[in-house]
Structure formats: structure tokens, C-alpha cells
MARBA-3410 file (N, C-alpha, C, O; in Angstrom, 1 decimal):
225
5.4,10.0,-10.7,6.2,10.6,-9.6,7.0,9.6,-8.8,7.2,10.0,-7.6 ~ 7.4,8.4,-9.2,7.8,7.3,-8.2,9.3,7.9,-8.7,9.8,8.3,-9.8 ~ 9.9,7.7,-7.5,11.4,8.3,-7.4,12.5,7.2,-6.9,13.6,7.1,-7.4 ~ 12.1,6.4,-6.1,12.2,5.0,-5.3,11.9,3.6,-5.6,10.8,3.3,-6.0 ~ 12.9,2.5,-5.4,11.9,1.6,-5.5,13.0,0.8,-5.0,14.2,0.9,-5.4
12.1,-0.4,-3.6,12.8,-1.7,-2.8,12.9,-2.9,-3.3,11.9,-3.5,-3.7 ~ 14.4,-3.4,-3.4,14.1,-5.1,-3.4,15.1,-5.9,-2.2,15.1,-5.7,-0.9 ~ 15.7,-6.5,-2.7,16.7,-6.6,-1.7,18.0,-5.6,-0.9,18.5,-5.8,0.2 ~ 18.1,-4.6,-2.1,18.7,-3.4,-2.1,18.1,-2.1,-2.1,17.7,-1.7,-3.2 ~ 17.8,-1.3,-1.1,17.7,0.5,-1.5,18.2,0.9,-2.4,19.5,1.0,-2.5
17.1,1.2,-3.6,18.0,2.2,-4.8,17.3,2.9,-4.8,16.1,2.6,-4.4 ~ 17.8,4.5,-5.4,17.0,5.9,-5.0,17.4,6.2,-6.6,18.4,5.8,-7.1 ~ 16.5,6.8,-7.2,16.4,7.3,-8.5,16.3,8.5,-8.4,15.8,8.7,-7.3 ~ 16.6,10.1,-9.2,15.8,11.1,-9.1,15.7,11.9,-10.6,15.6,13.0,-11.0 ~ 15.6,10.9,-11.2,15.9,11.5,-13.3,14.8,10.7,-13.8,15.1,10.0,-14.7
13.4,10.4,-13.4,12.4,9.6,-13.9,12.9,8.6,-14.4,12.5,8.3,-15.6 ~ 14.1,7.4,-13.7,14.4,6.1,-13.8,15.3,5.9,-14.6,16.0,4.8,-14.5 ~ 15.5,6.8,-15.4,16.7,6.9,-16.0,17.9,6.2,-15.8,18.5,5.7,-16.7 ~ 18.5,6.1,-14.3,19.7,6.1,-13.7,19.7,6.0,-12.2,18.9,6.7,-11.6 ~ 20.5,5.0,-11.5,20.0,4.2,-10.5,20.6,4.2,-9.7,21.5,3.4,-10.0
20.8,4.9,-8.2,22.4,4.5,-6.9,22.0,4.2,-5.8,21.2,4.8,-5.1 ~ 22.6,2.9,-5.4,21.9,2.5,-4.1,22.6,3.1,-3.4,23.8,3.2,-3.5 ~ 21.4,3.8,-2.1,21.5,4.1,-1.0,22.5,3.5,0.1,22.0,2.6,0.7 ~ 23.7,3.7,0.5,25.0,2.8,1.1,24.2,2.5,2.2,24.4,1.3,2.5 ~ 23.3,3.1,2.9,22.9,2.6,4.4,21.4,1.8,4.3,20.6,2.0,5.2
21.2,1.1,3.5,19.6,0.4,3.0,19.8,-1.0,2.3,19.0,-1.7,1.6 ~ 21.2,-1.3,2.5,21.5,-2.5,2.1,21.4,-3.6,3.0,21.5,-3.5,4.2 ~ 21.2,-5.2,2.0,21.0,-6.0,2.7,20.0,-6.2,3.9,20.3,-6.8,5.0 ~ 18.6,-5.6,3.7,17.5,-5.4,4.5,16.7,-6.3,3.6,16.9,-6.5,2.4 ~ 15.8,-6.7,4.3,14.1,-7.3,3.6,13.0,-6.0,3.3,12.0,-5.8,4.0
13.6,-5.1,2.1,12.4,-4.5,1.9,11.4,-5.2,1.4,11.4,-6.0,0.5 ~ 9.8,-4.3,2.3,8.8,-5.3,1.9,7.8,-4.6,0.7,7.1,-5.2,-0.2 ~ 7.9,-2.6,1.2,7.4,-1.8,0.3,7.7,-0.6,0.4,8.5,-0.3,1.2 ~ 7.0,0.3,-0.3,7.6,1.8,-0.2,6.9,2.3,-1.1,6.6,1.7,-2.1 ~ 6.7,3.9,-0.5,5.5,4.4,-1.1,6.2,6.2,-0.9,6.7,6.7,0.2
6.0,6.8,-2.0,6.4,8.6,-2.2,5.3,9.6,-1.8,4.1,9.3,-2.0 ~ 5.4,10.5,-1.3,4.3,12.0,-1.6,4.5,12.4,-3.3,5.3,11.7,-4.0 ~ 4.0,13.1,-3.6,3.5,13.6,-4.8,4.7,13.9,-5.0,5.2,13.4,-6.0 ~ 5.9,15.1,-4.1,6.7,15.7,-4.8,7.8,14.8,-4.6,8.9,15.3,-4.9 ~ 7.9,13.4,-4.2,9.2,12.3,-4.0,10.0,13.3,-2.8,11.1,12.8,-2.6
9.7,14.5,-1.9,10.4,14.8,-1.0,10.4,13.6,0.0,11.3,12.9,0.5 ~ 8.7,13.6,0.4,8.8,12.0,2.4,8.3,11.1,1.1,7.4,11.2,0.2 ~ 9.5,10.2,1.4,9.2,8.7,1.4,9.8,7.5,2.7,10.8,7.6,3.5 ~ 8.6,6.3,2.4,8.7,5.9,3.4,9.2,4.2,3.1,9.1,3.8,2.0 ~ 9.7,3.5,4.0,9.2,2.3,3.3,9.4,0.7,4.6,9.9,1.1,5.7
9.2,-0.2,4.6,8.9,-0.9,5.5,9.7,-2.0,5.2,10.0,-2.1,4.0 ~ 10.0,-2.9,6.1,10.5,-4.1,6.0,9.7,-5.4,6.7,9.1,-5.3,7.7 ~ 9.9,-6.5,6.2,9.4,-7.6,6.8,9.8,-8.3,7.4,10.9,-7.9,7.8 ~ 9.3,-9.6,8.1,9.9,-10.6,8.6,9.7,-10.1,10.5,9.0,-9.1,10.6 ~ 9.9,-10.5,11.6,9.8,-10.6,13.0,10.4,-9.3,13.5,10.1,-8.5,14.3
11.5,-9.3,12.7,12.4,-7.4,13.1,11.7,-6.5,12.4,12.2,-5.4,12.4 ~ 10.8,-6.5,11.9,10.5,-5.4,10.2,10.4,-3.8,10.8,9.8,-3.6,11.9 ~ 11.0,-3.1,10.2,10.9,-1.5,10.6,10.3,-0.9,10.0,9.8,-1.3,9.0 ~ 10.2,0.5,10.4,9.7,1.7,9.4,10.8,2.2,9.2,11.6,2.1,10.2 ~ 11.5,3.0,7.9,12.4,3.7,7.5,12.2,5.2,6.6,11.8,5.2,5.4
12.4,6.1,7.0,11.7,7.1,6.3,12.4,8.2,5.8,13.4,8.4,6.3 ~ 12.1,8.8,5.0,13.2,9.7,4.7,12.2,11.6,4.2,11.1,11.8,3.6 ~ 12.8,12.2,4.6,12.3,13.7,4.6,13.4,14.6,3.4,13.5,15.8,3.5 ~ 14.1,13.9,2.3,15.1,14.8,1.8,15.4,14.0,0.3,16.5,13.8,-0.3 ~ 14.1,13.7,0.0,14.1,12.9,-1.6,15.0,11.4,-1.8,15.7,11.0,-2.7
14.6,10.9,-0.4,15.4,9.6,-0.1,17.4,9.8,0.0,18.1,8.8,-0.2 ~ 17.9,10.7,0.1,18.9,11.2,0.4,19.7,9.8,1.6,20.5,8.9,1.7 ~ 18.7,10.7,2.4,19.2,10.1,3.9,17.9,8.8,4.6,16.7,9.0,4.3 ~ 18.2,7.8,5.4,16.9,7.1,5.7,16.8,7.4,7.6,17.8,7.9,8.2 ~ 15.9,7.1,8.0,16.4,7.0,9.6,15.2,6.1,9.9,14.1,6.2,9.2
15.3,5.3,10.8,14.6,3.9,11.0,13.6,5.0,12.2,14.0,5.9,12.9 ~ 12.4,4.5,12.2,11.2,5.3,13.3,11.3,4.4,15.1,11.4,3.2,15.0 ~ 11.3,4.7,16.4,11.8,4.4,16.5,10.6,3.3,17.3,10.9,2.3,17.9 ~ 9.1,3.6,17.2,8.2,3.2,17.6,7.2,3.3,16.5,7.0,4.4,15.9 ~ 6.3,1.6,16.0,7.0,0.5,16.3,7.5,0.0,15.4,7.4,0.3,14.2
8.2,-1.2,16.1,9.4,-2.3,15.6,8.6,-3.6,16.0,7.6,-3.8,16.7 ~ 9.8,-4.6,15.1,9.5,-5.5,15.3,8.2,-6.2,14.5,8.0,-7.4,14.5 ~ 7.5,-5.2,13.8,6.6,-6.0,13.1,6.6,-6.2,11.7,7.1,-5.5,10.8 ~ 5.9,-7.6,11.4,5.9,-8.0,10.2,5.0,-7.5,8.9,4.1,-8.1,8.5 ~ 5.8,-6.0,8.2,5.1,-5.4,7.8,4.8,-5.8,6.2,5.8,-6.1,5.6
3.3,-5.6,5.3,3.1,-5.9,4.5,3.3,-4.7,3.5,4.0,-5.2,2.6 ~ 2.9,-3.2,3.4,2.8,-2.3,3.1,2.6,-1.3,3.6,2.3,-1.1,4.8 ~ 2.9,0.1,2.4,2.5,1.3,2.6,2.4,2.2,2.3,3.5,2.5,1.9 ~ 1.8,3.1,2.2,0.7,4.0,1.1,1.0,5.2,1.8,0.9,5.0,3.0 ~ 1.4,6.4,1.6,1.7,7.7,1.7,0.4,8.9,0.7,-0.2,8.5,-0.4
0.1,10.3,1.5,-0.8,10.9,0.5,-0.1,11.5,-0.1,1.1,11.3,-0.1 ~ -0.7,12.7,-0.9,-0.2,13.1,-1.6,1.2,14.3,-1.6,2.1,14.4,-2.4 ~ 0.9,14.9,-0.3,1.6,15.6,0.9,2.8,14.9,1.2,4.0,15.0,1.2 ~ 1.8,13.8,1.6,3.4,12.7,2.7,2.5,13.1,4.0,2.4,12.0,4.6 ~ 1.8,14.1,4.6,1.1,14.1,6.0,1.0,13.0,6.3,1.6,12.5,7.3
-0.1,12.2,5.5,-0.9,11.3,5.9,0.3,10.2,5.3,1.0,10.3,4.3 ~ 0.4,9.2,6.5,1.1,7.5,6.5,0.5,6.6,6.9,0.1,6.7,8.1 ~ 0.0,5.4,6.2,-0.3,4.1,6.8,0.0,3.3,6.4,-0.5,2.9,5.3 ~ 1.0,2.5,7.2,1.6,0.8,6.9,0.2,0.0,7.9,-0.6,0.3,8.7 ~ 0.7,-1.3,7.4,0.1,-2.3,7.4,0.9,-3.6,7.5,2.0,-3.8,6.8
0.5,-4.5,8.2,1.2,-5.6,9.2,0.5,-7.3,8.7,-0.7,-7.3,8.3 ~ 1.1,-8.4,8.7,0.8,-9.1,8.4,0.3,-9.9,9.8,-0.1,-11.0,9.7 ~ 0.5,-9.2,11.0,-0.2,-9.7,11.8,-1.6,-8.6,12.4,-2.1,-8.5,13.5 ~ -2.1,-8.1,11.1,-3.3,-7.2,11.1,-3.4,-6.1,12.3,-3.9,-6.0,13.5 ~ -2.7,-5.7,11.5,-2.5,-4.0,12.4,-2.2,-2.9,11.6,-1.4,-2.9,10.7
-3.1,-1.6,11.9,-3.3,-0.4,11.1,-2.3,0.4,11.9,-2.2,0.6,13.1 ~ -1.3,0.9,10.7,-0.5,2.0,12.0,-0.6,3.1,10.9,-0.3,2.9,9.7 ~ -1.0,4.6,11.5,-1.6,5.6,11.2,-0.2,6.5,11.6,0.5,6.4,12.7 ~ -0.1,7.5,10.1,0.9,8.6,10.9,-0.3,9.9,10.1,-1.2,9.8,9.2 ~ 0.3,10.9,11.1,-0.6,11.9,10.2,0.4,13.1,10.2,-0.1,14.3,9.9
2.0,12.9,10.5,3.1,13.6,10.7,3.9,13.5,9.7,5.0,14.0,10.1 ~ 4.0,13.1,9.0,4.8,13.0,7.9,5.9,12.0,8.2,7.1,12.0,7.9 ~ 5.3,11.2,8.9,6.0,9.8,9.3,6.9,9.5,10.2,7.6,8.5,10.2 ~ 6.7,10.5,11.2,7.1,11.1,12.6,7.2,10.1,13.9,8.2,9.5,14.5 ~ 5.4,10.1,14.1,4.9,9.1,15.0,4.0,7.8,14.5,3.6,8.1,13.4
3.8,7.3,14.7,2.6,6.2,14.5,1.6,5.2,15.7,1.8,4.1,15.9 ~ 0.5,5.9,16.2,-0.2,5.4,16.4,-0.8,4.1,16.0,-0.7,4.1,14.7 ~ -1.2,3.2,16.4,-1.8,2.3,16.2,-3.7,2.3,16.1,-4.4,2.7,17.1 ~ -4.0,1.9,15.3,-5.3,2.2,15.0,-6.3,1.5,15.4,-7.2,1.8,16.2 ~ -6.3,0.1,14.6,-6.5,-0.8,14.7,-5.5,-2.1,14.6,-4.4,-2.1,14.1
-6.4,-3.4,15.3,-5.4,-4.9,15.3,-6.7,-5.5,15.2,-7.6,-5.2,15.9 ~ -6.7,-6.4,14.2,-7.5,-7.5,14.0,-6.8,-8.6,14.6,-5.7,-8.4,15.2 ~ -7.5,-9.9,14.4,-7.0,-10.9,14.9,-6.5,-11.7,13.9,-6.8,-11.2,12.8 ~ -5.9,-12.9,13.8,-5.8,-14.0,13.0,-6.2,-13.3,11.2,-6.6,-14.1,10.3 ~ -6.0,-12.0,11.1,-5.7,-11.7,9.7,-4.7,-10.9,9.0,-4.4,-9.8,9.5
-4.0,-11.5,7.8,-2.7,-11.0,7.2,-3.2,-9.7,6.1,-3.6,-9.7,4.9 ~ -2.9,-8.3,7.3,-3.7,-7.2,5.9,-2.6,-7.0,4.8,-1.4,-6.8,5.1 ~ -3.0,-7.0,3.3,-1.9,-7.5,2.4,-1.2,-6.6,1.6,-0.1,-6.7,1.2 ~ -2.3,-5.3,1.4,-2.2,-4.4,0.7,-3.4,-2.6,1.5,-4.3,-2.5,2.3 ~ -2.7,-1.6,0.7,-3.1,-0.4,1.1,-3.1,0.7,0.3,-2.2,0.6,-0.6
-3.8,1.7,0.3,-3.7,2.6,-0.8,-4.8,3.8,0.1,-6.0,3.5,0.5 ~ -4.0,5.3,0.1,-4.9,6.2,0.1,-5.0,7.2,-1.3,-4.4,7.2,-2.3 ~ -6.3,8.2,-0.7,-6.4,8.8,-2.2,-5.3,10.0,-1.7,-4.5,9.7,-0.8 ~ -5.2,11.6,-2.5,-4.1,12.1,-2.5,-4.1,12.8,-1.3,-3.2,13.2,-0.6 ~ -5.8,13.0,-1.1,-5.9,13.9,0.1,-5.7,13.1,1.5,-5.6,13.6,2.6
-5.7,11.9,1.1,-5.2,11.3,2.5,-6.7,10.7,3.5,-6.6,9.9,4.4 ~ -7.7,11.3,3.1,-9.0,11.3,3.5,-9.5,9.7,3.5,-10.0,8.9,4.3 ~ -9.2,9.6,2.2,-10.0,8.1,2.3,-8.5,7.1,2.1,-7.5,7.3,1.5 ~ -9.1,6.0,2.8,-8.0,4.7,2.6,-8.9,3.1,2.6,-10.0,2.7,3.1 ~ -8.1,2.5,1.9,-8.8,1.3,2.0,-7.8,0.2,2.1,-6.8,0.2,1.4
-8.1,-0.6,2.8,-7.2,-1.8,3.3,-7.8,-3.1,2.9,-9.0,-3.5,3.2 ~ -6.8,-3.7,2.0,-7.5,-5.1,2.4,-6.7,-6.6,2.9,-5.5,-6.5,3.2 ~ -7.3,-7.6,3.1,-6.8,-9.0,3.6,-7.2,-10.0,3.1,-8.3,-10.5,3.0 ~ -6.0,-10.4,2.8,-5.6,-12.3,2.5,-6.1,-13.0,3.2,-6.5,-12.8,4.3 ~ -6.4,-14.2,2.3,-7.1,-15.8,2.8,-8.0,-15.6,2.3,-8.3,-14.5,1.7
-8.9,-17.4,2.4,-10.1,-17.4,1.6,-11.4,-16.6,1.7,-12.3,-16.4,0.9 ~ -11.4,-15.9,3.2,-12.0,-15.3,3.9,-11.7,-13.7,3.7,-12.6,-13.0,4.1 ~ -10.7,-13.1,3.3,-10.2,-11.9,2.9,-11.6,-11.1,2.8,-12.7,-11.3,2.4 ~ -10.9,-9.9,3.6,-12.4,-8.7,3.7,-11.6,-7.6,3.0,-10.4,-7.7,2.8 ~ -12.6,-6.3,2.6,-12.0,-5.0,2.6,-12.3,-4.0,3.4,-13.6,-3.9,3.4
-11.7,-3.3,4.1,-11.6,-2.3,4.9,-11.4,-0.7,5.2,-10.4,-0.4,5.7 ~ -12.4,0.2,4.9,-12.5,1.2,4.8,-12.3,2.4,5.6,-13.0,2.5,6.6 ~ -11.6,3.3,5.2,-11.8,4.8,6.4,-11.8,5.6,5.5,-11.1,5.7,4.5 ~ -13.0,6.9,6.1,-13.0,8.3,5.1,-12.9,9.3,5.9,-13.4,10.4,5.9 ~ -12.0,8.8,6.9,-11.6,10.0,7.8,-10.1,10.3,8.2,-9.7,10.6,9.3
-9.4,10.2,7.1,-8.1,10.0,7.1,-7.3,8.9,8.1,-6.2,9.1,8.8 ~ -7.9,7.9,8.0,-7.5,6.5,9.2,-7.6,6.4,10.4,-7.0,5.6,11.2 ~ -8.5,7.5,10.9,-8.8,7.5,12.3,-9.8,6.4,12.6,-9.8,5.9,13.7 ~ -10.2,6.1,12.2,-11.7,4.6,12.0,-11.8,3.9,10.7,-11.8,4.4,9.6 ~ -12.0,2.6,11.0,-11.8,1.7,9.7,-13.6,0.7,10.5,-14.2,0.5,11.6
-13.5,0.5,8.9,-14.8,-0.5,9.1,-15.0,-1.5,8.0,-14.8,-1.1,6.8 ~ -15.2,-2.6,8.1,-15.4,-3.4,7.1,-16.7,-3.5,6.1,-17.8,-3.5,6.5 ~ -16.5,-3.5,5.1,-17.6,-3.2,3.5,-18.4,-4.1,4.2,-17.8,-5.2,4.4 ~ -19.6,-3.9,4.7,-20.6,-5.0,5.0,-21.3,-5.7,3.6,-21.6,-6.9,3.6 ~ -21.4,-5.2,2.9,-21.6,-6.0,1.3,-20.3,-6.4,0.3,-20.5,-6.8,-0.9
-19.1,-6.3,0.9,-18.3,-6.6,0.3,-17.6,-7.9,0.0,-17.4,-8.7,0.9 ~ -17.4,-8.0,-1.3,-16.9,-9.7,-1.7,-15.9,-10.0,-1.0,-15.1,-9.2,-0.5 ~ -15.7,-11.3,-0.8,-14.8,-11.6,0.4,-13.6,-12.5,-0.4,-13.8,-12.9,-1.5 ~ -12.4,-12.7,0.1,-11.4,-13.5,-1.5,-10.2,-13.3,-0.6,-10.2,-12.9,0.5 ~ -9.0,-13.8,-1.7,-7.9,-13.9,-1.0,-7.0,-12.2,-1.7,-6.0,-12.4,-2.3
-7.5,-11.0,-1.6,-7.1,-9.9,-2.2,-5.7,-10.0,-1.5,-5.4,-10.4,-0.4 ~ -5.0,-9.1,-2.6,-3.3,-9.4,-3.0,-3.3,-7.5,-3.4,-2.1,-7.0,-3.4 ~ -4.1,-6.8,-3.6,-3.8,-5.8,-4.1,-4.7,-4.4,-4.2,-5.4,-4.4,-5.2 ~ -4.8,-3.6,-3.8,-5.7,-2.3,-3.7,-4.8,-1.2,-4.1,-3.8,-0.9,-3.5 ~ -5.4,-0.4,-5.2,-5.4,0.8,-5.3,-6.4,2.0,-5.8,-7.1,1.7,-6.7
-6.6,3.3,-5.1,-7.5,4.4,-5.1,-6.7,5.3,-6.2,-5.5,5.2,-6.5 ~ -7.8,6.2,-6.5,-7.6,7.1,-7.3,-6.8,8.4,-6.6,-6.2,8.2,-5.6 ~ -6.9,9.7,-7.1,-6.6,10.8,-6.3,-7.4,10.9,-5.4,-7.2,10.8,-4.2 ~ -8.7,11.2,-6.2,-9.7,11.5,-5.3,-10.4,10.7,-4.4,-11.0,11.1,-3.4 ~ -10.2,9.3,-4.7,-10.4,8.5,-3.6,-11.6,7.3,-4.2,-11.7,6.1,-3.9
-12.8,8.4,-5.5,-13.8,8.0,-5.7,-13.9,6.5,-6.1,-14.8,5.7,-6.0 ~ -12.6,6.5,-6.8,-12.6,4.7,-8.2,-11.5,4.1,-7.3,-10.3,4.5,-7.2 ~ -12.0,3.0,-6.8,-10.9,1.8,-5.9,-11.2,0.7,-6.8,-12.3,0.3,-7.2 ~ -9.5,0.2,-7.1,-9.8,-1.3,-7.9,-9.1,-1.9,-6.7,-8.3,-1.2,-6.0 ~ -9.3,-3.2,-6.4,-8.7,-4.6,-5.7,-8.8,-5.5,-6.6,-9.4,-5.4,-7.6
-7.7,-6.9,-6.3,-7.2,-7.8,-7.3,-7.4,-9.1,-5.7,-7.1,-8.9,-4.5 ~ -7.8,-10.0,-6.2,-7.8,-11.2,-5.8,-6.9,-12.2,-6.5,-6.6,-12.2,-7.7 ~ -6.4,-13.0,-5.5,-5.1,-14.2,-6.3,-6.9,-15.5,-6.5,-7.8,-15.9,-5.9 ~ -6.2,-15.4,-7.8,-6.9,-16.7,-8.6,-8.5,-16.7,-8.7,-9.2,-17.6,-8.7 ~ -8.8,-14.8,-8.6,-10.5,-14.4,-8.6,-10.6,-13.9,-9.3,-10.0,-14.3,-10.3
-11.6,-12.4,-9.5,-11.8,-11.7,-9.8,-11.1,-10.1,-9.7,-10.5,-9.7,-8.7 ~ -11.2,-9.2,-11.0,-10.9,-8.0,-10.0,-12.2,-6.9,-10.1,-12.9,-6.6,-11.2 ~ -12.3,-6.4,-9.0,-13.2,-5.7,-8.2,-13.0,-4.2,-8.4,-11.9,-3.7,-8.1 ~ -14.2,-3.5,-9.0,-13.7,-2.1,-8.6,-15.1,-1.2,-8.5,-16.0,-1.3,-9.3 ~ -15.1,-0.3,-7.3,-16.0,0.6,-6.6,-15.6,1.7,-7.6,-14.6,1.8,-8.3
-16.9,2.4,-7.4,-17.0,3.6,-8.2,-17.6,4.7,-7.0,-18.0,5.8,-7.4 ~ -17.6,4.3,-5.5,-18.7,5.1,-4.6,-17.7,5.6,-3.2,-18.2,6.1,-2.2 ~ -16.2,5.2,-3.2,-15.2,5.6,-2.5,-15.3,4.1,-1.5,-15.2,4.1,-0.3 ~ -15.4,3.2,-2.1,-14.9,1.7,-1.3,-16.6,1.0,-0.9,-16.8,-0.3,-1.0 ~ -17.9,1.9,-0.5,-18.9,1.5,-0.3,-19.4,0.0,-1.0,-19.8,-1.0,-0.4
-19.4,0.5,-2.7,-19.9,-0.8,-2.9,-19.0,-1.4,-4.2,-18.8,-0.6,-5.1 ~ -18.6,-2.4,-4.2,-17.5,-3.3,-5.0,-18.4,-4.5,-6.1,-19.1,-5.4,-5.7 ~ -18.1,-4.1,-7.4,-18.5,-4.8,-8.6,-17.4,-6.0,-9.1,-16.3,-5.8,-8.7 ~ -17.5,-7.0,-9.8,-16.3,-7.2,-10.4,-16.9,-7.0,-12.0,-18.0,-7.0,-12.5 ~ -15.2,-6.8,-12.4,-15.4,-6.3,-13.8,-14.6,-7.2,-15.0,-14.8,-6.9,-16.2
-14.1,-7.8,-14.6,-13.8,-9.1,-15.7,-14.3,-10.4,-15.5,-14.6,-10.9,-14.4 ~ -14.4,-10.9,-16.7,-15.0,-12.3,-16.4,-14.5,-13.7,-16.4,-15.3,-14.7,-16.5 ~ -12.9,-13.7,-16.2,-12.4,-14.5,-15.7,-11.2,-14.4,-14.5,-11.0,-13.3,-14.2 ~ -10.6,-15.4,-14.0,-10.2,-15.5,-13.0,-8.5,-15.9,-13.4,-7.9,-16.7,-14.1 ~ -8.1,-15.1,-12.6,-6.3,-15.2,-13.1,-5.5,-14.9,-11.5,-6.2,-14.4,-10.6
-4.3,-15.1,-11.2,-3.8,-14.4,-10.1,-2.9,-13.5,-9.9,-1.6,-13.5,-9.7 ~ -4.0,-12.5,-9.9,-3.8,-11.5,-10.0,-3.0,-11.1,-8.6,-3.4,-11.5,-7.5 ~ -1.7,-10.2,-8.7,-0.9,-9.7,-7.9,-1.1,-8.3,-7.7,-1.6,-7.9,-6.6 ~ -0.7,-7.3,-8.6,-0.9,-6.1,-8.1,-1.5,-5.4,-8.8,-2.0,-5.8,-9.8 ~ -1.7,-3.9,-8.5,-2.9,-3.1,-9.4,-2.6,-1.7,-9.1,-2.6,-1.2,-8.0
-2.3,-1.1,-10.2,-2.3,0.5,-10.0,-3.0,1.5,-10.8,-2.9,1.7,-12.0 ~ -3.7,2.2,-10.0,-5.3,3.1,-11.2,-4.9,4.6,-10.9,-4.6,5.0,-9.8 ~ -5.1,5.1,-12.0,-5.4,6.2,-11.6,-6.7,6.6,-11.6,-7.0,7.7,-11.1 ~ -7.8,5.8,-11.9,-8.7,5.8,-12.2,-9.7,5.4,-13.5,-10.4,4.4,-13.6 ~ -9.4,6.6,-14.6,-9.6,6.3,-15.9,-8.7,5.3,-16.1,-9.3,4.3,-16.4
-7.3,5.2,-16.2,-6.6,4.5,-16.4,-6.0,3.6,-15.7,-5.2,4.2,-14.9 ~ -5.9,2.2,-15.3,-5.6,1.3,-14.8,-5.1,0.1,-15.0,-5.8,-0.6,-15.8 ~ -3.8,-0.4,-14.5,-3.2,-1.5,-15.3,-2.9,-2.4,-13.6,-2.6,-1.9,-12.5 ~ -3.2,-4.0,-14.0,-3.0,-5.2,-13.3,-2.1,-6.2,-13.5,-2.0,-6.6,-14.6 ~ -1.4,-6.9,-12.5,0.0,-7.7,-13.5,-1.0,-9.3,-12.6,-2.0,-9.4,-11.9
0.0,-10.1,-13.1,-0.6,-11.3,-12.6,1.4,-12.5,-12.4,2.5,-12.6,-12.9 ~ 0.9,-12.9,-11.7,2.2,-13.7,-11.1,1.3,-15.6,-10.9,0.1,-15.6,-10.8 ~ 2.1,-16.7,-11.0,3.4,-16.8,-12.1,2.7,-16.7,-13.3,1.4,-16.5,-13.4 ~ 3.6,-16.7,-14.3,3.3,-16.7,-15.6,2.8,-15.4,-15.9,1.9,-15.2,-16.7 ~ 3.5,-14.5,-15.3,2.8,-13.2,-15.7,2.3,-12.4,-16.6,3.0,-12.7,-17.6
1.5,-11.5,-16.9,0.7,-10.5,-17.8,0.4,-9.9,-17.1,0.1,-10.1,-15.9 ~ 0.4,-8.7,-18.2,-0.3,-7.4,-17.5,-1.5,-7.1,-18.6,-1.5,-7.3,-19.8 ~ -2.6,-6.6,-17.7,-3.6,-6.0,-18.3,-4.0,-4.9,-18.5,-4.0,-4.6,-17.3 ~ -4.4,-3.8,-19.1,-4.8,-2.4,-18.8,-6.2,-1.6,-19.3,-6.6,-1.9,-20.4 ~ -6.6,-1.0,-18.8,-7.5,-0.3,-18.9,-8.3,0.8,-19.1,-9.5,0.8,-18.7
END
């Protein structure tokens, strides 16, 4: 269902990738990420660097309009449910920002300190989310209340994670570590296994669950599942 996708340019797809027109007002920005609802109507997507915005769109990426609170931050990602209700980007100066409007308003949820959160993913219902963070010390971060409270996996392996994704349901979360392991819960984020037995740097990860594929940067490969 991905309709969208950022690099240095906004380009909007709507023919399952077929065919490609960048958006005239999304150019020349630092997109950092972007993430659809189920039907590619709300998408949202973030930019990086000291200006970074939210940008959102309500009309299958047609039109964008920048949010107008907050700005300014250096955003890592962002994960939409299945609806589009539920929104949560994520800040490299470790800050959870929660929409539950279809990307309306944003509350601020949580701010850690001195950590870069890297990556995010909710399930469809929007209910459960899990966050995690970069460095050697990297934790993962949990809420099963649609991001109203987050808590850290108190048994959770700790690493420089680069990458999280949940299922629909929320039940099967994999994470990817650069130059670790990759990790995946079977109990909605509770408790985290690793499942290969070597170590690669690994970048990003997308599961549906049963099925799940990991790429790895430099020298890249992908793996699947």
C-alpha cells in the first residue's frame, strides 16, 4: 500500500509505482521519512536537520501543508496506523511526538536525554508502538496504549538499533542492530530473542510478520524471511 516515497525530492506515486511525479511544492527539502495509512489517503512525512518539519497531507499526497507545532526539530522518523488516526514521529534529540488526529496536532509525549531515537513502527491498530535508539547503549521502547506512555523493555538487549518494524497486529516486532544482531519478539515488544547467528549492518527492516525482509548498508544485501 506504499504510495509515496522521500529522498531529496517529494515524489508521489498512485499506480503501485509504476509511474512517478514530483510533487512541485516538496522540493529541495531534507526528507528524512514518510510513512501512509492503509488506504495511502493521510500521509505524513518529516524532515531533518535543526529546521526539520512535519508535512502532511489528507488527499493521497496531492497537496502537503507543513504542521505548525512543532518545528524545528531534528527529526528521525515516522510510522502512521492503519487509519492514519494514530501519528508518531520521532526526533534525534529523543523526543516522542504523538498525534492521535490524523496528524492535526502533536503533543509531545516523551524527551529523553542525550539519546538519538532512530527508528518507529506501529501495529495497524495504532495500539501498540515501539521505538528504538542508537549508540552502543541503544534501548527499546514500548507503548500498548496507543503512545500515551512508553517504557523501556527492562530485559531488553541493548545495541546500536537502526531499525524496527511491527506486524498488523502488533504481536511479531523485528529490530536490526548496525554491526549486531537482529532481534525479534513474538509477545508485542515484552521480550526480544535474536534470530541469526551472525552479525552484519544491518539498516532497515520490514515484517509483516510471517514474512519479513532486512537490507544491510555498505555493501548491501537483503535478507528474507
Amino acid at each position: 500500500n506504499t504510495l509515496s516515497i522521500f529522498s531529496k525530492f517529494g515524489v508521489n506515486l498512485n499506480n503501485y509505482g509504476s509511474t512517478w511525479t514530483v510533487v512541485s511544492s516538496t522540493t529541495n527539502i531534507n526528507w528524512q521519512s514518510v510513512s501512509l495509512s492503509a488506504s495511502g489517503q493521510y500521509q505524513t512525512a518529516v524532515t531533518n536537520g535543526s529546521s526539520g518539519q512535519i508535512y502532511v497531507s489528507t488527499n493521497y499526497g496531492s497537496t502537503w501543508t507543513v504542521v505548525s507545532s512543532p518545528t524545528n526539530i531534528n527529526w528521525s522518523a515516522v510510522s502512521l496506523s492503519g487509519s492514519g488516526q494514530y501519528q508518531t514521529a520521532v526526533s534525534n534529540g529523543g523526543q516522542i511526538y504523538v498525534s492521535t488526529n490524523y496528524g492535526s496536532t502533536w503533543p509531545d509525549t516523551l524527551s529523553l536525554t542525550n539519546v538519538n531515537l532512530s527508528s518507529v513502527s506501529l501495529s495497524a491498530s495504532g495500539q501498540y508502538q515501539t521505538v528504538v535508539t542508537n549508540g552502543s547503549s541503544g534501548q527499546i521502547y514500548v507503548s500498548t496504549n496507543y503512545g500515551s506512555t512508553w517504557n523501556a523493555v527492562p530485559s531488553g538487549p541493548s545495541g546500536n538499533w537502526q531499525s524496527i518494524s511491527l506486524s498488523a497486529s502488533g504481536q511479531y516486532q523485528t529490530a536490526v542492530q548496525n554491526g549486531e544482531e537482529i532481534y525479534v519478539s513474538t509477545n508485542y515488544g515484552t521480550n526480544w530473542s535474536p534470530t541469526v547467528n551472525f552479525n552484519s549492518s544491518w539498516y532497515s527492516v520490514s515484517a509483516s510478520g510471517q514474512y519479513q525482509t532486512a537490507c544491510t548498508q555498505p555493501g548491501g544485501q537483503l535478507y528474507v524471511s
